[in-house]
ZADO-1210 file (C-alpha; in nm, 4 decimals, padded with zeros to 6 digits):
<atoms>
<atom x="00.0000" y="00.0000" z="00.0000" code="UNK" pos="1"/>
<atom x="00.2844" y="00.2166" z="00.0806" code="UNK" pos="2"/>
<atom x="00.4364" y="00.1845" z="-00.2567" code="UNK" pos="3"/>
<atom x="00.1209" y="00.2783" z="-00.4483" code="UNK" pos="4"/>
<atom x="00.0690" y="00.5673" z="-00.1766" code="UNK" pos="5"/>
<atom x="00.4453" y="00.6825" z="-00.3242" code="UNK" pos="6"/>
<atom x="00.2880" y="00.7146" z="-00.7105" code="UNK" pos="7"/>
<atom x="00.0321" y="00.9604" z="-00.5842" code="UNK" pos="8"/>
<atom x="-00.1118" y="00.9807" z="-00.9412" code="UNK" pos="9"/>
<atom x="-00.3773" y="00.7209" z="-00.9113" code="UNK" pos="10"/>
<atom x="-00.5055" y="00.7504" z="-00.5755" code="UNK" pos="11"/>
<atom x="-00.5605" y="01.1531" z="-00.6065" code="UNK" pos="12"/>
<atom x="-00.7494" y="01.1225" z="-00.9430" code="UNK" pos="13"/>
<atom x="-00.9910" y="00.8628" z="-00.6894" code="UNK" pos="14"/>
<atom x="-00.9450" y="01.0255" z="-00.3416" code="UNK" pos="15"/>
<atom x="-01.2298" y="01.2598" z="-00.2732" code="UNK" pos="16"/>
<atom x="-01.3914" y="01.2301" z="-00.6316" code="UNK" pos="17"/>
<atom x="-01.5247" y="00.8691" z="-00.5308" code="UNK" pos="18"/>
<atom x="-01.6058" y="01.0000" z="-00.1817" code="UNK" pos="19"/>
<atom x="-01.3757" y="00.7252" z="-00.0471" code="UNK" pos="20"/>
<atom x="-01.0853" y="00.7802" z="00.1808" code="UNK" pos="21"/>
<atom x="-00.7273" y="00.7037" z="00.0610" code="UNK" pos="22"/>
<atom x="-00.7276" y="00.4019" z="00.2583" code="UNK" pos="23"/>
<atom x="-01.0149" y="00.2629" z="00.1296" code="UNK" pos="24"/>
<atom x="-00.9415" y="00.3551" z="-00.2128" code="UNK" pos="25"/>
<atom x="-00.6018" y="00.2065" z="-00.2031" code="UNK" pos="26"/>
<atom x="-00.7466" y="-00.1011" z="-00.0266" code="UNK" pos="27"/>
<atom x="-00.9754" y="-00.1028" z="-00.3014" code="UNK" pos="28"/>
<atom x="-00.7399" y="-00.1252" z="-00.5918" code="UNK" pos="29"/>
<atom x="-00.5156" y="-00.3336" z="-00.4317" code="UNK" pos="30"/>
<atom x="-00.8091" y="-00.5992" z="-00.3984" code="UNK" pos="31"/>
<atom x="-00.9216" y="-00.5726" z="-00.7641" code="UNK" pos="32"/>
<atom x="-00.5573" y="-00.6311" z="-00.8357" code="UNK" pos="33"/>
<atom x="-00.5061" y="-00.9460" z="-00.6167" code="UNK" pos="34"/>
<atom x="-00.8419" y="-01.0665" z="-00.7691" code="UNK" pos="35"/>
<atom x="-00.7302" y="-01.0157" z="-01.1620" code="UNK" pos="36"/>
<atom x="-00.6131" y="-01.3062" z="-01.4023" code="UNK" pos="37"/>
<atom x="-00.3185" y="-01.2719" z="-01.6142" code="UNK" pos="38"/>
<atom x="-00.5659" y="-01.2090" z="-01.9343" code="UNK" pos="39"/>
<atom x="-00.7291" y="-00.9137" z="-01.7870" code="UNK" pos="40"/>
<atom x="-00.4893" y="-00.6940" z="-01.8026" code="UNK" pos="41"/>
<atom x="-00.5340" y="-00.7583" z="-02.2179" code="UNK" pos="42"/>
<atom x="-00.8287" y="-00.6295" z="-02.4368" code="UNK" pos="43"/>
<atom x="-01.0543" y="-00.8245" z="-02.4829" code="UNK" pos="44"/>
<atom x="-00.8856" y="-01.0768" z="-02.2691" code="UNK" pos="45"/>
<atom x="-00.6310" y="-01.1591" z="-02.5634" code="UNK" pos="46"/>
<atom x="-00.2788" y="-01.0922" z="-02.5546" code="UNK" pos="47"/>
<atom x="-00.2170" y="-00.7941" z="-02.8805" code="UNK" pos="48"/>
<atom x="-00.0023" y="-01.0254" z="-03.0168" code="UNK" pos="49"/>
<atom x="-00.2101" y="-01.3136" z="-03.0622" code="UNK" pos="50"/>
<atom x="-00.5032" y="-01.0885" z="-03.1387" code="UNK" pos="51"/>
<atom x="-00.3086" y="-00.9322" z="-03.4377" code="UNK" pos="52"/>
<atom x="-00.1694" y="-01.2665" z="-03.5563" code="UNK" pos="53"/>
<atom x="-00.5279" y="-01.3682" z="-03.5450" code="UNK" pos="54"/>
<atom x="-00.6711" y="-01.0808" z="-03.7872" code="UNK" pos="55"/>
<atom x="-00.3691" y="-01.1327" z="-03.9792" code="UNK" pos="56"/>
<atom x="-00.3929" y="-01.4761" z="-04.0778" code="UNK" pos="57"/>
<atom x="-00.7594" y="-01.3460" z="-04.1646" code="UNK" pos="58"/>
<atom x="-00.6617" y="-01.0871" z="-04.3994" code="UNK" pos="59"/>
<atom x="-00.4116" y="-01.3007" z="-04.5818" code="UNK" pos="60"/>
<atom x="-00.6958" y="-01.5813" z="-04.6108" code="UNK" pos="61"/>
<atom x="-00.9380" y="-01.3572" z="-04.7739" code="UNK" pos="62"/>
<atom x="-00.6597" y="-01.2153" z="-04.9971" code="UNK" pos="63"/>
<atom x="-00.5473" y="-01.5688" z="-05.1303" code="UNK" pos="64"/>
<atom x="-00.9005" y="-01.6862" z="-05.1165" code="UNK" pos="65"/>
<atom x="-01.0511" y="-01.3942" z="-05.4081" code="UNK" pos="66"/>
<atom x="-01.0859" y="-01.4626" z="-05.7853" code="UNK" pos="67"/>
<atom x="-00.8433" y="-01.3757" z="-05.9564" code="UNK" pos="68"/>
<atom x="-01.1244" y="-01.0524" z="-06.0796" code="UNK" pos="69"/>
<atom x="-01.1557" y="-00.9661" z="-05.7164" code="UNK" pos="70"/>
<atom x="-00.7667" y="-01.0129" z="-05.6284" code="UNK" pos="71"/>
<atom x="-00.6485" y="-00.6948" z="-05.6600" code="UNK" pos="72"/>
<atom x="-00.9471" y="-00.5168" z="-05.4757" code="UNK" pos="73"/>
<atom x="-00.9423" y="-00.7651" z="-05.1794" code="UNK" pos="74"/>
<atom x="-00.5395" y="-00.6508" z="-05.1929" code="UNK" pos="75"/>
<atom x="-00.6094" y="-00.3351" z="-05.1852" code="UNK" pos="76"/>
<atom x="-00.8846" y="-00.3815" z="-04.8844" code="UNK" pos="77"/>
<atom x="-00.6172" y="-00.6113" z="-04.7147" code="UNK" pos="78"/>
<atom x="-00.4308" y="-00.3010" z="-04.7155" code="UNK" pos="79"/>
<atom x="-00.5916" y="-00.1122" z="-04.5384" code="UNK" pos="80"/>
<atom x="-00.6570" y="-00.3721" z="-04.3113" code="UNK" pos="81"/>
<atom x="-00.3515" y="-00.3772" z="-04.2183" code="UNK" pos="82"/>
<atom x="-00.2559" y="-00.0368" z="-04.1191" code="UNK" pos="83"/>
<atom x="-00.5536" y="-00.0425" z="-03.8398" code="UNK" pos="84"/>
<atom x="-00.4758" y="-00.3663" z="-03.6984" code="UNK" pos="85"/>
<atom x="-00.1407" y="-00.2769" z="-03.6358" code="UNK" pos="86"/>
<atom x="-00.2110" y="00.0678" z="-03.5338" code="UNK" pos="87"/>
<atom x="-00.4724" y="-00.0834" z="-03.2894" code="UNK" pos="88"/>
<atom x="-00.1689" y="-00.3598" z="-03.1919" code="UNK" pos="89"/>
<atom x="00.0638" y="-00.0680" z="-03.1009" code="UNK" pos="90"/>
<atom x="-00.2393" y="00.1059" z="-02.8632" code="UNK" pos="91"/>
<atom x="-00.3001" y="-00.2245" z="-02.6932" code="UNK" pos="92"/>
<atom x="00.0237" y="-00.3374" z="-02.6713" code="UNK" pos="93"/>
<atom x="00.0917" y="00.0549" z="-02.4715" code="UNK" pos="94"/>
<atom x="-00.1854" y="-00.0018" z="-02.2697" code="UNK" pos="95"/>
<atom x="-00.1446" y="-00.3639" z="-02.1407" code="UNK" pos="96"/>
<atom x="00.2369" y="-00.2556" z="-02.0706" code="UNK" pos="97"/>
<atom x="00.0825" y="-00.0233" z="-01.8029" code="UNK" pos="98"/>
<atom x="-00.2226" y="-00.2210" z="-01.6829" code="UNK" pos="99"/>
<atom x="00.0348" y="-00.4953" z="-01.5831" code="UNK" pos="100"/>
<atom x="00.3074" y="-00.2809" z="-01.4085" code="UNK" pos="101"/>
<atom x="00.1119" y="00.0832" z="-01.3739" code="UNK" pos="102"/>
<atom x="00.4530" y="00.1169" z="-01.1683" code="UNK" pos="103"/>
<atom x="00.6391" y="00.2461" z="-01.5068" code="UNK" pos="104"/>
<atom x="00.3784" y="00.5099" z="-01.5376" code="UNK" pos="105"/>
<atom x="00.5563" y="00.7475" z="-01.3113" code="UNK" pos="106"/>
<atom x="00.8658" y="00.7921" z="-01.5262" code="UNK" pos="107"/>
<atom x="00.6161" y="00.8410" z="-01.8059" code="UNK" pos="108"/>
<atom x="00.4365" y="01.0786" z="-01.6585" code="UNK" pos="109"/>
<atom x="00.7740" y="01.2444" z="-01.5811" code="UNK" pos="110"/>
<atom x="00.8664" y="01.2907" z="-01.9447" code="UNK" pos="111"/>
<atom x="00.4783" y="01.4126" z="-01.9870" code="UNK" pos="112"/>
<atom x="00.3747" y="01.6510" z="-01.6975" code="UNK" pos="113"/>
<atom x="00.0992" y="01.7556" z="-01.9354" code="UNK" pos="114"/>
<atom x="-00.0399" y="01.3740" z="-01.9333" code="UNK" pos="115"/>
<atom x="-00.3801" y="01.3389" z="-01.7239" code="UNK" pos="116"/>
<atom x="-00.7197" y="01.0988" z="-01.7186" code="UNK" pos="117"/>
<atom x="-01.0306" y="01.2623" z="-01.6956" code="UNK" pos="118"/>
<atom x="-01.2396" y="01.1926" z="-01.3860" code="UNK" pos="119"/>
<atom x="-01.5530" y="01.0686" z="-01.5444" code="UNK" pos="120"/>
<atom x="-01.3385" y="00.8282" z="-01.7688" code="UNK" pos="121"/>
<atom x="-01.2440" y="00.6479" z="-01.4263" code="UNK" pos="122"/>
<atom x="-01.5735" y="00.6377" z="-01.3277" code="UNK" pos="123"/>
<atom x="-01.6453" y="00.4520" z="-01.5678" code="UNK" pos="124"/>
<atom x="-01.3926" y="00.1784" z="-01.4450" code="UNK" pos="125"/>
<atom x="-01.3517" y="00.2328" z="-01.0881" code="UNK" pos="126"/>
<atom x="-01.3885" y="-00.1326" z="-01.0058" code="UNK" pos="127"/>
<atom x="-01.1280" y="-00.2521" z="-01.2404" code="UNK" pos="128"/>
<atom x="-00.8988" y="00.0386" z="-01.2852" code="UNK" pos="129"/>
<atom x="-00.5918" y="-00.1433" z="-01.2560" code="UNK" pos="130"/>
<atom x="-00.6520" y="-00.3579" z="-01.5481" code="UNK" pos="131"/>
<atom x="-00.7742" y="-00.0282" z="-01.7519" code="UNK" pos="132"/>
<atom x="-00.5601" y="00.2430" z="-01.6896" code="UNK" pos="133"/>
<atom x="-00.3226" y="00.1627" z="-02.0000" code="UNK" pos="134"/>
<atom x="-00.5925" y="00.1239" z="-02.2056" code="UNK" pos="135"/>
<atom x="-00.7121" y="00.4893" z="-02.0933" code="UNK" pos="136"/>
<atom x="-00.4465" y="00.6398" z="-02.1440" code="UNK" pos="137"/>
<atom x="-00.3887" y="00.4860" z="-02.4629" code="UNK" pos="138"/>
<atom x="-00.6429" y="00.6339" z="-02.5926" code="UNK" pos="139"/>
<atom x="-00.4859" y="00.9572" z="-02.5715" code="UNK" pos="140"/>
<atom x="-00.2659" y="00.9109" z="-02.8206" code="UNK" pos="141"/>
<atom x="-00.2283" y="00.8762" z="-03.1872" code="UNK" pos="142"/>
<atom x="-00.0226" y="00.5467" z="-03.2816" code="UNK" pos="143"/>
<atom x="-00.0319" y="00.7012" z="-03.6650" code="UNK" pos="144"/>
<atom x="00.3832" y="00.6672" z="-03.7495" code="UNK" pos="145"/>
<atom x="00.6799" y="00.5157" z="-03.6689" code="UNK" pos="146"/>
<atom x="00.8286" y="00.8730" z="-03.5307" code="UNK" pos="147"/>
<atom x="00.5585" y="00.8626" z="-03.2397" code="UNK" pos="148"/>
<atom x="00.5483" y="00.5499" z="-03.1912" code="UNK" pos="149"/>
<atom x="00.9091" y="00.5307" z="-03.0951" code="UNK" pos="150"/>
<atom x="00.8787" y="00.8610" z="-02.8992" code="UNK" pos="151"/>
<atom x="00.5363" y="00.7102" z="-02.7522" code="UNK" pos="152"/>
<atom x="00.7430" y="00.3630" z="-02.6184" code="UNK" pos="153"/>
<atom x="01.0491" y="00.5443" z="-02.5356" code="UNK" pos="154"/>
<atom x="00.8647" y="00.7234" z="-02.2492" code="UNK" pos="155"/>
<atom x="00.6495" y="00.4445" z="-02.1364" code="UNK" pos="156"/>
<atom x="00.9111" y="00.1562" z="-02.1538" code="UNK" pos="157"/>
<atom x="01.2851" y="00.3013" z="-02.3008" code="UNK" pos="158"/>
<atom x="01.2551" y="00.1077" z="-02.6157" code="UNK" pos="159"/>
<atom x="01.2418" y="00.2511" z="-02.9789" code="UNK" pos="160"/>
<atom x="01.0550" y="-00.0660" z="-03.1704" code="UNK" pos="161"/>
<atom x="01.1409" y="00.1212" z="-03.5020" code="UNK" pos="162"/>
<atom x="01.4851" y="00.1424" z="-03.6920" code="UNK" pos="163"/>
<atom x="01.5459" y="00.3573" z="-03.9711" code="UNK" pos="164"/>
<atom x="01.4941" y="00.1322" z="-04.2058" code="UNK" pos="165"/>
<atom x="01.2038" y="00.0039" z="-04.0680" code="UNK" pos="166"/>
<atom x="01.0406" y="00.3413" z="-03.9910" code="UNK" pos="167"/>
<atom x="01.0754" y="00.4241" z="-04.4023" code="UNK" pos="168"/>
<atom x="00.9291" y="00.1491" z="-04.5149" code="UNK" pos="169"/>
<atom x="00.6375" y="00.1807" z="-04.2381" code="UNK" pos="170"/>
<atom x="00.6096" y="00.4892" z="-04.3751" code="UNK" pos="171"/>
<atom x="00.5909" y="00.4291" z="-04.7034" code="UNK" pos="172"/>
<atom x="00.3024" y="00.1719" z="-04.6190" code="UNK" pos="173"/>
<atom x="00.0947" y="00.4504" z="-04.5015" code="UNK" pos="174"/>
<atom x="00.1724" y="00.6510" z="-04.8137" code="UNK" pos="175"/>
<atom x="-00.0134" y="00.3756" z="-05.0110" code="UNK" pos="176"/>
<atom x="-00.2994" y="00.3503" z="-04.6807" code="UNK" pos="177"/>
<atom x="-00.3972" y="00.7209" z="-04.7080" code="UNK" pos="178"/>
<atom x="-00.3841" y="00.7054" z="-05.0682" code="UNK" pos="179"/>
<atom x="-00.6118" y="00.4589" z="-05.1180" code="UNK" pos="180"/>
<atom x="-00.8057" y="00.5863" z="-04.8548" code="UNK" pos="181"/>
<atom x="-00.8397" y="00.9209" z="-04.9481" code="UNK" pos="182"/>
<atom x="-00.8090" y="00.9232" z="-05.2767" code="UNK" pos="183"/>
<atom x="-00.9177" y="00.6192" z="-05.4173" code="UNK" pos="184"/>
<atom x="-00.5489" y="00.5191" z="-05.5077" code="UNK" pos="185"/>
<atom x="-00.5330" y="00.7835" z="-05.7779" code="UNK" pos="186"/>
<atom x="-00.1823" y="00.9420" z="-05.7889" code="UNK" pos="187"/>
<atom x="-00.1672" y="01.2818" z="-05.6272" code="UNK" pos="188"/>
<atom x="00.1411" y="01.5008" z="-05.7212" code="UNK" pos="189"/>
<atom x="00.2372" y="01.4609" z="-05.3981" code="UNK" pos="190"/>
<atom x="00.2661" y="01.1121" z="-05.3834" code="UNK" pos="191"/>
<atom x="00.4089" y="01.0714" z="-05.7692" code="UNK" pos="192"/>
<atom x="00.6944" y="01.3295" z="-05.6707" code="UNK" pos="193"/>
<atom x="00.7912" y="01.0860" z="-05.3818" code="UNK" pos="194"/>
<atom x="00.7927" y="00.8030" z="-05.5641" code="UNK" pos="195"/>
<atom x="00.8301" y="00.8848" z="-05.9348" code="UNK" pos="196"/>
<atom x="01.0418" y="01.0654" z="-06.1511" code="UNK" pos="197"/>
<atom x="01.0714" y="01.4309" z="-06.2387" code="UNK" pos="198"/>
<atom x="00.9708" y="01.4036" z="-06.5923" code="UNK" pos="199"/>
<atom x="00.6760" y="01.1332" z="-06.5348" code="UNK" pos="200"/>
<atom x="00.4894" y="01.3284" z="-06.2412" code="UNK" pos="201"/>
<atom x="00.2525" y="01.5768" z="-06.4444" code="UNK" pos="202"/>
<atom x="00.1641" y="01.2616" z="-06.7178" code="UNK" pos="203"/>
<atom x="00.0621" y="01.0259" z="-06.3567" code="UNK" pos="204"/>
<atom x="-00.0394" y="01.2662" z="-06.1126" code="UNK" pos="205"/>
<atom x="-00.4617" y="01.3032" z="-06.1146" code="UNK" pos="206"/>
<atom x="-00.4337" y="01.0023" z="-06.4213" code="UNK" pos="207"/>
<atom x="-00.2831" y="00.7028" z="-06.3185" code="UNK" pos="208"/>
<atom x="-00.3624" y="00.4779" z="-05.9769" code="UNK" pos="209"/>
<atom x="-00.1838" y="00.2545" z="-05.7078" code="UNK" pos="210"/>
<atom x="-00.1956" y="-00.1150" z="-05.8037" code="UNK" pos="211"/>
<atom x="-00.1989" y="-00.3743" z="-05.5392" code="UNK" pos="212"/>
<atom x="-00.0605" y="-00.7248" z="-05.6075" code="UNK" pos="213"/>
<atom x="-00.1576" y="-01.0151" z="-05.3708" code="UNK" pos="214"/>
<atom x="00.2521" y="-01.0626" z="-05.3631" code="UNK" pos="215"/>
<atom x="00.3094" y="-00.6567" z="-05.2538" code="UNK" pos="216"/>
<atom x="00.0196" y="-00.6922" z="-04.9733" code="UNK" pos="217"/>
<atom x="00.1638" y="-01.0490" z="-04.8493" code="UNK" pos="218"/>
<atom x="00.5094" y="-00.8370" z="-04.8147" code="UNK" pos="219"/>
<atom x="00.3835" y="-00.5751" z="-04.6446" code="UNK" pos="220"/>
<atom x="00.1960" y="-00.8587" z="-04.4390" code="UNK" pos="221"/>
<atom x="00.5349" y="-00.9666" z="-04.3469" code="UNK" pos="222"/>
<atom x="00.6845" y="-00.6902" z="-04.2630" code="UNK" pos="223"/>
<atom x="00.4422" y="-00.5915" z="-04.0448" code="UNK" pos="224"/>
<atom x="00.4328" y="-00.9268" z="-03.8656" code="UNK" pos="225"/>
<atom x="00.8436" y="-00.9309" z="-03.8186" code="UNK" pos="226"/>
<atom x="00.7834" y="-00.5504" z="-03.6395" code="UNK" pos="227"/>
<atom x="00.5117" y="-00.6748" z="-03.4265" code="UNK" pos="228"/>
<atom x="00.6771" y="-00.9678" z="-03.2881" code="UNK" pos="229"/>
<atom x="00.9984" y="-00.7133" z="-03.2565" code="UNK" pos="230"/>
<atom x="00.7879" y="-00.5003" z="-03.0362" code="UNK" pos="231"/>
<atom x="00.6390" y="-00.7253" z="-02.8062" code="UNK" pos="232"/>
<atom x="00.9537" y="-00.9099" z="-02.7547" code="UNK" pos="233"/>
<atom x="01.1256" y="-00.6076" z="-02.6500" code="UNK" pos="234"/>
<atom x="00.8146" y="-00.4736" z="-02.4503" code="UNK" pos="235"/>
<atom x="00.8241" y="-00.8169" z="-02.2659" code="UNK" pos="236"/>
<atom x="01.2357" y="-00.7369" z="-02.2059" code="UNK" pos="237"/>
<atom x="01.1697" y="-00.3784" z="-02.0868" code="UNK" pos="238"/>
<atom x="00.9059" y="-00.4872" z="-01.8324" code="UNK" pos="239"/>
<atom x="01.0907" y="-00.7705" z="-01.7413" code="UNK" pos="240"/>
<atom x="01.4104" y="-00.5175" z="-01.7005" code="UNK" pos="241"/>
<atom x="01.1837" y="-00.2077" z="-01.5000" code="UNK" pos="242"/>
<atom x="01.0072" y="-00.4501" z="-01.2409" code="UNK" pos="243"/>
<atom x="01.2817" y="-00.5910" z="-01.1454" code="UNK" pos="244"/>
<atom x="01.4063" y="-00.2398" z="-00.9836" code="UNK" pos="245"/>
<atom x="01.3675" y="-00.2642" z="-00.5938" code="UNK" pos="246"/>
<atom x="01.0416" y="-00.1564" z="-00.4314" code="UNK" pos="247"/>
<atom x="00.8459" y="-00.3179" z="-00.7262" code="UNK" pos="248"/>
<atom x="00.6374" y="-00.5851" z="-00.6575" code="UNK" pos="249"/>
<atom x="00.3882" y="-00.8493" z="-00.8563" code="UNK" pos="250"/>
<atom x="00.1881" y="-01.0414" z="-00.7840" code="UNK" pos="251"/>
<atom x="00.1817" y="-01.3781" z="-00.9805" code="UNK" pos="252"/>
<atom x="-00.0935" y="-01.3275" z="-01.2555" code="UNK" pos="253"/>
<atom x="00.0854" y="-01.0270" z="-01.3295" code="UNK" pos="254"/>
<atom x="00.4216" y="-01.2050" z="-01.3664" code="UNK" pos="255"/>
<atom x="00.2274" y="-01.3973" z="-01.6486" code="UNK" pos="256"/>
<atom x="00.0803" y="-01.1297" z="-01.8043" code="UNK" pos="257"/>
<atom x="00.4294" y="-01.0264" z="-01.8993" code="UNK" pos="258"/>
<atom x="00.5138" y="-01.3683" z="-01.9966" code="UNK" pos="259"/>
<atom x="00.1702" y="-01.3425" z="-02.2222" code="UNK" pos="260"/>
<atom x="00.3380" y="-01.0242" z="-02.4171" code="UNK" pos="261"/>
<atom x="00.5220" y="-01.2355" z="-02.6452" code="UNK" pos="262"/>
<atom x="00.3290" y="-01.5333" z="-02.6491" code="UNK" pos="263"/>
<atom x="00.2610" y="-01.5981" z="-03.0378" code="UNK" pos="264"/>
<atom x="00.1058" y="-01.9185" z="-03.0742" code="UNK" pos="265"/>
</atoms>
């Protein structure tokens, strides 16, 4: 109780807005805590791994499953499809980091002084806020490139999931997402200046359109598998490295919850 006392951060946000004294409201988290399996500290009760794997192996089915007619649209489609998913596998993966060790919060919250949870949003899940703090504060942030993302994990964990490399060619995945998205796949000058040549971007620009191959979305399939199972390995590392500092303590169910972070069967 003492060591969640030191935090400070969760108990005031509770303290006096629940109408509950600090000792009861620490007693109170400390219970849901003791009561929670390792999968509820996941959404959905899946570790993000598994659950992208999952939707993965999805995608790729319904992209080798099309006519060949329909192959390039259900590319195309499988896309897109994969942007979110792993967007929404970065946001979990953020947010079960600090439902299972909300210990590592106070170095992020450090780096962020600016970082805060609205009241009414813990209202709304008092009786398991352990297991859902990551997942609010998640929320606050947008998981939409490699450059944040790496800032993003840096402060929550010290880890920067993307290289170089890697962070171009994520990035040049979400040139073909948003064009496709917002413009159909039709070459804007924009886009034909980054990836064309001089003399060819007036002739493609507003004419010609992105082509998806079932072989150029089961690359980027790939790719984005080999960073996912990069990033959960090394978030499984850094917690394993930060609770491991003196004065932090889990419980058992929590210990497997980190084990769960790079489970990929």
């Amino acid at each position: 109780m003492a060591r969640l006392r030191q935090s400070g951060t969760l108990s005031a946000k509770l303290t006096g807005q629940l109408g509950l004294s600090e000792e009861r409201t620490l007693e109170k988290i400390l219970t849901k805590r003791n009561k929670a399996t390792a999968l509820d500290y996941f959404g959905g009760g899946v570790p993000p791994l598994v659950s992208l794997k999952l939707e993965l192996d999805r995608i790729d089915g319904l992209v080798y499953a099309s006519e060949r007619k329909f192959q390039q649209k259900a590319a195309e489609m499988g896309l897109i499809s994969l942007c979110a998913h792993f967007e929404a596998f970065c946001k979990d993966l953020f947010g079960a980091a600090a439902n299972i060790c909300p210990h590592i919060l106070s170095k992020f919250a450090a780096r962020r002084p600016q970082v805060s949870i609205e009241v009414d949003e813990l209202l709304n899940v008092v009786d398991n806020v352990e297991m859902k703090l990551g997942h609010l504060l998640a929320e606050k942030y947008d998981f939409g490139s490699a450059k944040v993302i790496n800032v993003l994990y840096f402060d929550l964990l010290a880890i920067t999931p993307f290289s170089k490399t890697d962070s171009k060619k994520y990035s040049d995945l979400l040139n073909d997402r948003n064009l496709l998205v917002h413009h159909g796949g039709v070459y804007t000058i924009k886009y034909a200046k980054q990836k064309f040549d001089k003399q060819d971007v007036a002739r493609m620009a507003h004419w010609d359109s992105l082509v998806v191959s079932k072989e150029s979305y089961l690359k980027w399939s790939a790719f984005i598998r080999r960073v996912a199972v990069k990033m959960a390995y090394a978030a499984h590392h850094a917690l394993e490295r930060l609770v491991s500092a003196p004065g932090v303590l889990l419980n058992e169910e929590q210990k497997k919850a980190i084990w769960y972070l790079k489970w990929d069967d």
